[in-house]
C-alpha positions in Angstrom: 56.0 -21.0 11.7 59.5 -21.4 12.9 61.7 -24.2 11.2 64.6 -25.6 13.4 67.5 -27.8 12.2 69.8 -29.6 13.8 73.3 -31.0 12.1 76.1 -32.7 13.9 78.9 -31.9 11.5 81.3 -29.2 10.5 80.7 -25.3 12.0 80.6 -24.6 8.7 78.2 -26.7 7.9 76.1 -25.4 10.1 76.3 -21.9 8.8 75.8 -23.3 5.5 72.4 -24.2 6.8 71.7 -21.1 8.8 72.4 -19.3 5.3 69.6 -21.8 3.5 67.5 -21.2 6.3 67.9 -17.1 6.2 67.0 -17.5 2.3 64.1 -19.5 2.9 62.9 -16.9 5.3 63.0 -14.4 3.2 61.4 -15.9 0.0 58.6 -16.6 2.6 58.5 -12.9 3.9 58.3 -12.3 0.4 55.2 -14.0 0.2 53.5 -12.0 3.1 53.5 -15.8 5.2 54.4 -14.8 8.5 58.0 -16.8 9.2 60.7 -17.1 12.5 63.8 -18.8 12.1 64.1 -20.8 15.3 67.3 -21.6 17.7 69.6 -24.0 16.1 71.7 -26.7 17.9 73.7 -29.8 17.2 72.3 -32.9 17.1 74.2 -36.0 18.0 73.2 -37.6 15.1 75.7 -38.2 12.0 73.1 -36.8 9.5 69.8 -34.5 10.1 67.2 -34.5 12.3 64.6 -32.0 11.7 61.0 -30.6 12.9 58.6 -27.9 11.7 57.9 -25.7 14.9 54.5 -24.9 14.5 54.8 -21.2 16.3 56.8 -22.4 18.3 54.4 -23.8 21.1 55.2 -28.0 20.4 58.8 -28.8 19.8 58.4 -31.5 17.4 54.6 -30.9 15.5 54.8 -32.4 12.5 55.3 -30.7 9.2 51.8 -30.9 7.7 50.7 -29.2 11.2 53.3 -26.3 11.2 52.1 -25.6 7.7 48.5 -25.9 8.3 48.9 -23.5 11.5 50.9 -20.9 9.3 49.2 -17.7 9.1 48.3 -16.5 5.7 47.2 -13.0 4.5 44.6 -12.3 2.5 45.7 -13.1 -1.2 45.1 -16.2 -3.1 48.9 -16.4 -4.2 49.5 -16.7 -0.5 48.4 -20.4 -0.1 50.5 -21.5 -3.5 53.6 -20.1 -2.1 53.0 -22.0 0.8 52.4 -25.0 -0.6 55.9 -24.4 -2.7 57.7 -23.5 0.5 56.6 -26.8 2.0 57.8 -28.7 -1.2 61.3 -26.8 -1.0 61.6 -27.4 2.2 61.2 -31.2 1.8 63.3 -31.1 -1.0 66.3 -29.2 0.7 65.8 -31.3 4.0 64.1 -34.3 3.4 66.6 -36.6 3.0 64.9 -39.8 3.0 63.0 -38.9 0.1 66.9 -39.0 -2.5 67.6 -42.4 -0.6 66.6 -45.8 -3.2 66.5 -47.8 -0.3 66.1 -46.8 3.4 65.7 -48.9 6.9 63.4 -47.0 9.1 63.7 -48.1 13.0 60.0 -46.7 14.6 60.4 -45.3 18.1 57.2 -44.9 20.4 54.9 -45.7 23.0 52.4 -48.6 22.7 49.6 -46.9 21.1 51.2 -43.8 19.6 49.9 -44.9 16.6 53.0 -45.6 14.7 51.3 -48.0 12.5 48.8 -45.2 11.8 52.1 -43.5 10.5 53.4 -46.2 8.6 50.4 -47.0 6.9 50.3 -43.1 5.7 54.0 -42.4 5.2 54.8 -45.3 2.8 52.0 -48.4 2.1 49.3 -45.9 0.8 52.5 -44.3 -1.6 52.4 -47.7 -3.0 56.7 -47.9 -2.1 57.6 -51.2 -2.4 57.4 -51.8 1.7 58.1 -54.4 4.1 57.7 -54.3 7.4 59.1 -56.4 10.1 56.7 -56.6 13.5 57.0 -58.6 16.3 53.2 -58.3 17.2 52.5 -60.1 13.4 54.7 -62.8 14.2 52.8 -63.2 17.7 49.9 -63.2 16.1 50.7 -66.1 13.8 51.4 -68.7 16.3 49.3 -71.6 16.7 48.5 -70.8 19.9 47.4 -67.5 19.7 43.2 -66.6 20.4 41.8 -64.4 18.8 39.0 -63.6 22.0 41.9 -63.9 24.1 44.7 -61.8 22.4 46.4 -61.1 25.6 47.0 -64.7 26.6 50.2 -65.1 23.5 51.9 -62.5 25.3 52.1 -64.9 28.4 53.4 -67.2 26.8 57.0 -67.2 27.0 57.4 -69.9 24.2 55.5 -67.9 21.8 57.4 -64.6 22.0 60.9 -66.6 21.9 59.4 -68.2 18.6 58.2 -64.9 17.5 61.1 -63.1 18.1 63.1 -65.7 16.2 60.5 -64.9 13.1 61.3 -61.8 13.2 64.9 -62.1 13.4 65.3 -64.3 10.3 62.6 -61.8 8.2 65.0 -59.1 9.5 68.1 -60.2 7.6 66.3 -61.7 4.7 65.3 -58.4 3.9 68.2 -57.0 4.3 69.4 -58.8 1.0 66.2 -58.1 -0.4 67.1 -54.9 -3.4 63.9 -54.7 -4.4 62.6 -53.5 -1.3 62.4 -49.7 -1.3 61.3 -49.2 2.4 62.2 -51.5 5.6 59.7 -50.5 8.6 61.4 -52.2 11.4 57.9 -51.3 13.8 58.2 -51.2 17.6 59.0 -49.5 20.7 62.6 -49.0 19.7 63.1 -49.4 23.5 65.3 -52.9 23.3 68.6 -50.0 22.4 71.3 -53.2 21.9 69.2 -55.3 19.9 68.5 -51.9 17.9 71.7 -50.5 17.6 72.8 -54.0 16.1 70.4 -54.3 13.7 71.0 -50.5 12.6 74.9 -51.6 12.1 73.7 -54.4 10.2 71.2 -52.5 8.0 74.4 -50.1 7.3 76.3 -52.7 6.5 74.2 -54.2 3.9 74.2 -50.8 2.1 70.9 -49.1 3.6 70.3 -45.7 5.0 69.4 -45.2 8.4 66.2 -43.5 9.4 64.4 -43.5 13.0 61.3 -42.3 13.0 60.0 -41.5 16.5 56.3 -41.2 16.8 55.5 -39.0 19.9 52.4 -39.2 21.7 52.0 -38.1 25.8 51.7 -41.0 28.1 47.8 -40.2 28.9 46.8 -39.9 25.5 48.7 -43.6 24.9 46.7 -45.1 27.9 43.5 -44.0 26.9 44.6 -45.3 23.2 45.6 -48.9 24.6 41.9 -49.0 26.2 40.6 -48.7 23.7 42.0 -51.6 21.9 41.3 -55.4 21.9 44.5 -56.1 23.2 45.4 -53.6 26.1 48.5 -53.2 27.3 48.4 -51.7 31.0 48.9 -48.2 32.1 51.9 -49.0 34.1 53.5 -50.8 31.4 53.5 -47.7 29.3 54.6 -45.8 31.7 57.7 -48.2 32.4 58.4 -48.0 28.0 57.9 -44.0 28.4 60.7 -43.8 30.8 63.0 -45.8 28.4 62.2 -43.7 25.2 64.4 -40.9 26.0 67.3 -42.5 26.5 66.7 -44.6 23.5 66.3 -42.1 21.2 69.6 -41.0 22.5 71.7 -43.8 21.3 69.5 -44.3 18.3 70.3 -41.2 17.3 74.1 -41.7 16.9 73.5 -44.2 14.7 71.0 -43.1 12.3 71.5 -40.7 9.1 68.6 -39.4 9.6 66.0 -38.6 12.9 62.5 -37.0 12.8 59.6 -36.8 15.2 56.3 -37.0 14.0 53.6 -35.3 17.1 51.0 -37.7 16.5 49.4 -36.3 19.6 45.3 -35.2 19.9 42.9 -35.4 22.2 40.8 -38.4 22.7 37.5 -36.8 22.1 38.3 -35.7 18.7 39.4 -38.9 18.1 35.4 -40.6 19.3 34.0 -37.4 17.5 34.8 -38.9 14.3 31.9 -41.1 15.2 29.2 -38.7 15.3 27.4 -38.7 12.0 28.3 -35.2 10.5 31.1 -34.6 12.8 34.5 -33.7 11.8 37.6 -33.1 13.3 41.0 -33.0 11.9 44.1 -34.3 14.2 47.4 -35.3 13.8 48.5 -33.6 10.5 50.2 -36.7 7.8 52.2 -36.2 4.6 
């Protein structure tokens, strides 16, 4: 597997971090795994933004998938090493993980399955968690149907009175201390109203982590059909054509950027249905 770093400060710096990437190589080597030291280049970001390049064929795999893809020789001892290369490398890069109390600002299509990603990254680890989601507010309003759960979204009362919701649950939790883990959940496509509430969640003392869930705009579409409330192909399309540039200026203001590939086909996904079947996808921590 390849690892590839990115850091936005000093040139020294940087060659600190070619140096802990050189070691790291070679205590793999060391353990017969098979390891490339990949290209490195800045990142606009103010801290780290990092990826596991699972030999090299996806950009941003995530790291349970560059590990699982890893080729290992023969000996037992192989896997262990492995699994304590993965730990160090957490431990070295991970930031997030030394951080009491972190604001993490989701990035992704409709459908990539960034609550998928939430739920496995921090409510099953039991962190004390809150997350602040437009599509719960929109839910909660009187007028919402629950055999009609398009019909909220046309409402323009009820998004101005959800959006307000989530506004006010936004900076409560802000004060809140004993909140390990704020999941601010969306698109992360609305860049001035995110960029404002990153300031703010800086301000009040939090680190700043986005966390962009990538998925490819077919796999999204056939993701949204599949759900009881569908958002159209086209409007995917028009948030896909946003993320970029988002991720951009979202980057410039976080600590702290990684890209979780939570991309698979959709016929592993209805495999799992089969009785007997089983296919493993999108690799979690």
């Amino acid at each position: 597997f390849g690892l590839t770093l990115w850091r936005s400060e000093s040139e020294s710096m940087r060659r600190d971090a070619a140096g802990g990437v050189r070691m790291l190589y070679l205590a793999l080597h060391s353990a017969s795994i098979s390891a490339s030291v990949a290209h490195m280049r800045p990142w606009a970001a103010p801290g780290w933004a990092y990826t596991l390049d699972a030999a090299s064929a996806l950009p941003h795999p995530t790291v349970a998938q560059a590990f699982s893809t890893a080729r290992r020789r023969a000996a037992p001892w192989v896997d262990a090493a492995s699994v304590l290369a993965r730990k160090l490398v957490h431990f070295v890069w991970w930031r997030e993980g030394m951080q009491p109390h972190v604001c993490v600002f989701m990035v992704g299509l409709p459908a990539a399955g960034k609550s998928t990603v939430i739920n496995a990254r921090y409510l099953r680890r039991n962190l004390p968690t809150a997350i602040v989601d437009l599509d719960a507010e929109m839910v909660a309003h009187p007028a919402y149907d629950p055999k009609d759960p398009d019909s909220i979204y046309r409402l323009q009362e009820a998004y101005k009175w959800a959006d307000a919701r989530v506004e006010e649950r936004f900076q409560d939790l802000l004060q809140n201390r004993s909140i390990s883990r704020l999941v601010v959940d969306g698109t992360g496509t609305n860049v001035d109203r995110q960029i404002r509430r990153m300031c703010e969640a800086r301000a009040a003392g939090w680190f700043i982590k986005v966390l962009y869930v990538r998925v490819p705009v077919r796999t999204a579409i056939q993701r949204a059909a599949l759900r009881s409330r569908r958002v159209s192909p086209s409007k995917i399309a028009a948030y896909d054509k946003k993320i970029n540039g988002a991720l951009g200026v979202s980057a410039k203001h976080a600590d702290e950027m990684e890209t979780v590939d939570h991309s698979f086909d959709m016929r592993e996904h209805l495999l799992l249905s089969t009785p007997g079947a089983v296919a493993i996808y999108g690799g979690m921590l």
